[in-house]
TIPA-404872 format. One record per residue (C-alpha): x, y negated, z. Coordinates in nm, 4 decimals. Layout:
<atoms>
{X: X	Y: Y	Z: Z}
...
</atoms>
This chain:
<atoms>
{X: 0.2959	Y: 0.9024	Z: 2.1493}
{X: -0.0347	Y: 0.7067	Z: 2.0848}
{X: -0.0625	Y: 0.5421	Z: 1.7636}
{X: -0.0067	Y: 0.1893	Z: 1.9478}
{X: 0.3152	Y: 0.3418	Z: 2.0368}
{X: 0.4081	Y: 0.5390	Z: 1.6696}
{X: 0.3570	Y: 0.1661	Z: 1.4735}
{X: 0.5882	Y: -0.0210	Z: 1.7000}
{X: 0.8594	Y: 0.2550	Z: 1.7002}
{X: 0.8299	Y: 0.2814	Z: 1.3459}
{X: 0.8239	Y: -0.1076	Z: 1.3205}
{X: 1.1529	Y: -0.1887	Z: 1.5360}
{X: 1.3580	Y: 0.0975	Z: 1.3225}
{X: 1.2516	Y: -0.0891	Z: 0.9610}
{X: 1.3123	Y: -0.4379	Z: 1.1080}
{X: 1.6518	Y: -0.3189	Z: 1.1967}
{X: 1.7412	Y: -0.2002	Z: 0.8555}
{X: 1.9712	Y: -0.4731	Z: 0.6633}
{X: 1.8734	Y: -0.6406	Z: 0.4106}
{X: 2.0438	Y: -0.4981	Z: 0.1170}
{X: 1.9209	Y: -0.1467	Z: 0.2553}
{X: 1.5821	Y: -0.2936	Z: 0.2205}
{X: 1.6190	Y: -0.4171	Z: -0.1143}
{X: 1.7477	Y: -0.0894	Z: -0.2451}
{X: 1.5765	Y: 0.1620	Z: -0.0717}
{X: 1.2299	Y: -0.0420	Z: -0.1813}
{X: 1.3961	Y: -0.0398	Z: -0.5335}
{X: 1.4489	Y: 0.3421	Z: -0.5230}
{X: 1.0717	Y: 0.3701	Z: -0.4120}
{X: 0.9477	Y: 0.1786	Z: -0.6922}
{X: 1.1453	Y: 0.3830	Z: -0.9357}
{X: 0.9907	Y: 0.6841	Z: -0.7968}
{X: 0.6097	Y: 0.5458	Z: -0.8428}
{X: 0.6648	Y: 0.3964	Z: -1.1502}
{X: 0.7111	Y: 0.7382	Z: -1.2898}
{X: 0.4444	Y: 0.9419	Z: -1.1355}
{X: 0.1492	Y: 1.0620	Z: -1.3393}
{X: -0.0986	Y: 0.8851	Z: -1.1789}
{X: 0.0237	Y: 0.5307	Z: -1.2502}
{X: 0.1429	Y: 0.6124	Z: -1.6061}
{X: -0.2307	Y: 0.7022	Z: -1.6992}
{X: -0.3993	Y: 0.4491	Z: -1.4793}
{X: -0.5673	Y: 0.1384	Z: -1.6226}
{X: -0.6316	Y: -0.0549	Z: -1.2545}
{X: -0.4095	Y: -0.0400	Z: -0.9672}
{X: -0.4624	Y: -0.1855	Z: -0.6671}
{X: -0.1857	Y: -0.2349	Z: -0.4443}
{X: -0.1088	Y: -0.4913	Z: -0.1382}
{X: 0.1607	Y: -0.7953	Z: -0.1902}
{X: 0.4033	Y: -0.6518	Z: 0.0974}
{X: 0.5673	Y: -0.8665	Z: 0.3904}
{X: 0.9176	Y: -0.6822	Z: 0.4965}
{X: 0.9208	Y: -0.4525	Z: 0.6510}
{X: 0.6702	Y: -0.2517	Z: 0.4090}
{X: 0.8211	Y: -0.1243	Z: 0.0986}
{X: 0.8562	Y: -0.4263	Z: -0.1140}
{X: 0.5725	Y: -0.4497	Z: -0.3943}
{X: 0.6770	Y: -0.7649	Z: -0.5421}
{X: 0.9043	Y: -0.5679	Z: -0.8378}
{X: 0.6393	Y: -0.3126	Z: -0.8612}
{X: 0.4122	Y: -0.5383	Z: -0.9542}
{X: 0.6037	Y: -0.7051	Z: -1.2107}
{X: 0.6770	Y: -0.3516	Z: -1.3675}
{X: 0.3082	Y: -0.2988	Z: -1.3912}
{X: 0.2281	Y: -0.6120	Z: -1.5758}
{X: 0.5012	Y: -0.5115	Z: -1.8181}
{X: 0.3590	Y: -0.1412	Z: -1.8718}
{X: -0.0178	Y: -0.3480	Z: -1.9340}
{X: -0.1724	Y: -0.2371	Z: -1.5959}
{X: -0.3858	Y: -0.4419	Z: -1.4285}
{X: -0.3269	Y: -0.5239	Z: -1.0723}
{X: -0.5651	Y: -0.6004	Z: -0.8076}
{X: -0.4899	Y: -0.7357	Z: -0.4899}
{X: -0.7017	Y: -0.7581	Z: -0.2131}
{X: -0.8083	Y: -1.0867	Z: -0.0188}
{X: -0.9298	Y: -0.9901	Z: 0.3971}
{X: -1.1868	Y: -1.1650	Z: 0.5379}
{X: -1.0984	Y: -1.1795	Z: 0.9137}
{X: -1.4725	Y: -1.2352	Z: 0.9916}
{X: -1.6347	Y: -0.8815	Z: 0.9034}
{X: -1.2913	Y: -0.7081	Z: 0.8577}
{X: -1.3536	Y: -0.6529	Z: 0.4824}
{X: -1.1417	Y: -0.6853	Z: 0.1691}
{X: -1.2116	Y: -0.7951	Z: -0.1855}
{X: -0.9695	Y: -0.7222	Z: -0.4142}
{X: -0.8866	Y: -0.9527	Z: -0.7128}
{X: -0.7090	Y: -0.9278	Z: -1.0794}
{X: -0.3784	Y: -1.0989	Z: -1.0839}
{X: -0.1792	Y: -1.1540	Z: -1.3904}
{X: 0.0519	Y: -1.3741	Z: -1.2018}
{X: 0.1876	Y: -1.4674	Z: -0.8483}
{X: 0.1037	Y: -1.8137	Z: -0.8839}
{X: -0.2765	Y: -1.7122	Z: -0.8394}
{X: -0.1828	Y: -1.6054	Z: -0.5213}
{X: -0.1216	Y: -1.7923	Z: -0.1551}
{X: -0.0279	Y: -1.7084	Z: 0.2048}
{X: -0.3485	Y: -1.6570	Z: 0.4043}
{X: -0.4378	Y: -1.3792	Z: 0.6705}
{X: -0.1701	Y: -1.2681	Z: 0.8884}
{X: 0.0749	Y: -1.4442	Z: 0.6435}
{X: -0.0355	Y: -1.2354	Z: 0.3195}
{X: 0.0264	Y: -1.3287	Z: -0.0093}
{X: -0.3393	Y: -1.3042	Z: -0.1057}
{X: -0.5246	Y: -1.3497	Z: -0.4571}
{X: -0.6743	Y: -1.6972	Z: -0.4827}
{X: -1.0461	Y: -1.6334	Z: -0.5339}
{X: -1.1031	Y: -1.9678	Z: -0.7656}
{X: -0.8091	Y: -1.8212	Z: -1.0194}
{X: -0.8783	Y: -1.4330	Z: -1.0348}
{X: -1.1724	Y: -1.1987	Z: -1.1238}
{X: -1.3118	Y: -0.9329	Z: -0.8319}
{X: -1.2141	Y: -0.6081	Z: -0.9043}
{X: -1.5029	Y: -0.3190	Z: -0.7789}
{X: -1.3172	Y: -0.0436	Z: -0.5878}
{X: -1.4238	Y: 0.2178	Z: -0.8534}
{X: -1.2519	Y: 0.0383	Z: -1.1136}
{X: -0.9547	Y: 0.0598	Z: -0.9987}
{X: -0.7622	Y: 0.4096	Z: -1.0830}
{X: -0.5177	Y: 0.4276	Z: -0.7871}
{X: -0.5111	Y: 0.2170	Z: -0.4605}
{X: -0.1374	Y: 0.1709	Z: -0.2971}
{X: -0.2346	Y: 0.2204	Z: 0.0303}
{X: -0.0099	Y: 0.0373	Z: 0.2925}
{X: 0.0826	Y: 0.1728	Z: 0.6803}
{X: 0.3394	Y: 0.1794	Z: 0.9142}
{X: 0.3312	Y: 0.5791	Z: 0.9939}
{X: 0.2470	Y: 0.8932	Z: 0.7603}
{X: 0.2468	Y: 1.2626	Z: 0.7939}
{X: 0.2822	Y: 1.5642	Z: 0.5704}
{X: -0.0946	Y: 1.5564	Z: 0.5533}
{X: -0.1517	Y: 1.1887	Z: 0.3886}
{X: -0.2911	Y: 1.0651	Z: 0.7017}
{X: -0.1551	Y: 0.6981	Z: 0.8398}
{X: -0.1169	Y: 0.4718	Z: 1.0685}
{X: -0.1588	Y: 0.1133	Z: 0.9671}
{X: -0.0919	Y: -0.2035	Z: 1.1099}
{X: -0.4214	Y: -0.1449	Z: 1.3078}
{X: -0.6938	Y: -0.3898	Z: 1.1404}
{X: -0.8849	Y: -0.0965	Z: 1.0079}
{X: -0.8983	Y: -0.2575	Z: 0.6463}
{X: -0.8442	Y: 0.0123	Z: 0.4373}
{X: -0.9997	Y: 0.2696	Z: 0.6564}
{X: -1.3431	Y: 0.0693	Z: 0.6126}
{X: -1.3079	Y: 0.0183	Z: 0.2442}
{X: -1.1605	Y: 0.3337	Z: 0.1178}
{X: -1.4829	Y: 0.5156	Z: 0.2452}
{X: -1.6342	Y: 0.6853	Z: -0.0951}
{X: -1.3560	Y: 0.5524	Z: -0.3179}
{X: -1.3300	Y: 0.8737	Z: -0.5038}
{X: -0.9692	Y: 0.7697	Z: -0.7119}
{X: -0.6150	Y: 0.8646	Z: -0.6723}
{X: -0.4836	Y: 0.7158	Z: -0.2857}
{X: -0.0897	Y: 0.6603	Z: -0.2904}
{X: 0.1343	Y: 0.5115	Z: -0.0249}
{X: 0.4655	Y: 0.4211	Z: -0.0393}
{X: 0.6969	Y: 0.4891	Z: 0.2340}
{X: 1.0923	Y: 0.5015	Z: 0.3536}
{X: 1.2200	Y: 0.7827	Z: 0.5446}
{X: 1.1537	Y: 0.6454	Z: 0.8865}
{X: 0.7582	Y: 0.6413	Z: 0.8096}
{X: 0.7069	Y: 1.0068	Z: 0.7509}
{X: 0.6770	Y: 1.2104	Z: 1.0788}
{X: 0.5063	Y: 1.5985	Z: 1.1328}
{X: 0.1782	Y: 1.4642	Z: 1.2298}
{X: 0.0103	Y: 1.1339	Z: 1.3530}
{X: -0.2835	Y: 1.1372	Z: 1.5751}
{X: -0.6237	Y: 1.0667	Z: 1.3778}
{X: -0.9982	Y: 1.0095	Z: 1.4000}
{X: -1.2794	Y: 1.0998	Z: 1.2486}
{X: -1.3089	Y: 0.7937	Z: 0.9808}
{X: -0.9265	Y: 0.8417	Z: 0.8722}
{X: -0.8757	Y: 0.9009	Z: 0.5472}
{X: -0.5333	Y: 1.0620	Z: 0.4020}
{X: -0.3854	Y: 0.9305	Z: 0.0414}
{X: -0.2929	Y: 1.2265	Z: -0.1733}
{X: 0.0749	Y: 1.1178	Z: -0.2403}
{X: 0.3426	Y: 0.9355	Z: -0.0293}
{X: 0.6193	Y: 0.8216	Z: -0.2390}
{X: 0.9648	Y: 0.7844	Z: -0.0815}
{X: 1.3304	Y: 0.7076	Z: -0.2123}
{X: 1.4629	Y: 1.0730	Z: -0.3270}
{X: 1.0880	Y: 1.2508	Z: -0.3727}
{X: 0.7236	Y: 1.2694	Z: -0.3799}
{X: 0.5451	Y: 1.4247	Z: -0.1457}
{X: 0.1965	Y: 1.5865	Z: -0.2228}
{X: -0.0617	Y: 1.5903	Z: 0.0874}
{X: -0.2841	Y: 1.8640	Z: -0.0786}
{X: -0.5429	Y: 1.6544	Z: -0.1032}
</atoms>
């Protein structure tokens, strides 16, 4: 399959999962990130505001502002296909903007450099073994994680991990993919 074909697979099995599922397979996830090394010594973690059917980030983020992390989210600009990402402290300094993101509010938050930030959740539909992805195909993160030299982590249910996706030069794996019952480490 062609990576046009791997996202939409992947895409109609997670929109098919109920609701409840959802909620506590996501919750399972968090549990399992919350604890990892990485985000226990972090100061800065930057991390997406999910729309179902990612891995819901919405509790995560609330966890982090109780362990005194700071979270960055990251505002697109559909023009150039860049992001910025932004301290949050709250989700009121946030609204619905590209593709129906919760995004920072520019106005309300500070910009956060991608080398401050300690770990990046990296969001995608499709991973494999080796860290690499397949994301919802705007080529965001592929353009802005170029020479970010900190820790890369995705989150991801069952159905997103698969042997091997196909991949291009500019790809760039995350080092851990965190799932409901383990961790998986790309070797990275």
């Amino acid at each position: 399959m062609d990576k046009k074909q791997l996202r939409n697979s992947v895409l109609q099995q997670l929109n098919n999962m109920p609701y409840q599922q959802y909620r506590e397979r996501s919750y399972a996830i968090a549990q399992n990130l919350l604890q990892q090394s990485a985000i226990i010594q972090a100061t800065t973690i930057g991390i997406t505001l999910s729309n179902k059917p990612e891995v819901d980030t919405s509790f995560i983020i609330e966890q982090l502002w109780k362990m005194n992390k700071k979270v960055a989210v990251p505002k697109c600009n559909a023009s150039d296909r860049t992001m910025q990402f932004y301290e949050i402290d709250t989700f009121a300094q946030t609204e619905r903007a590209y593709q129906n993101i919760l995004e920072p509010i520019p106005a309300l938050c500070e910009p956060v450099e991608k080398q401050q930030m300690d770990v990046i959740i990296v969001p995608g539909v499709v991973f494999d073994k080796r860290g690499y992805r397949i994301g919802f195909g705007g080529g965001y993160y592929d353009r802005y994680l170029q020479h970010y030299t900190g820790m890369k982590i995705a989150l991801a249910f069952e159905e997103q991990v698969i042997n091997e996706v196909p991949r291009e030069s500019h790809d760039l794996p995350v080092h851990i993919i965190v799932g409901e019952h383990n961790c998986m480490n790309c070797g990275q």
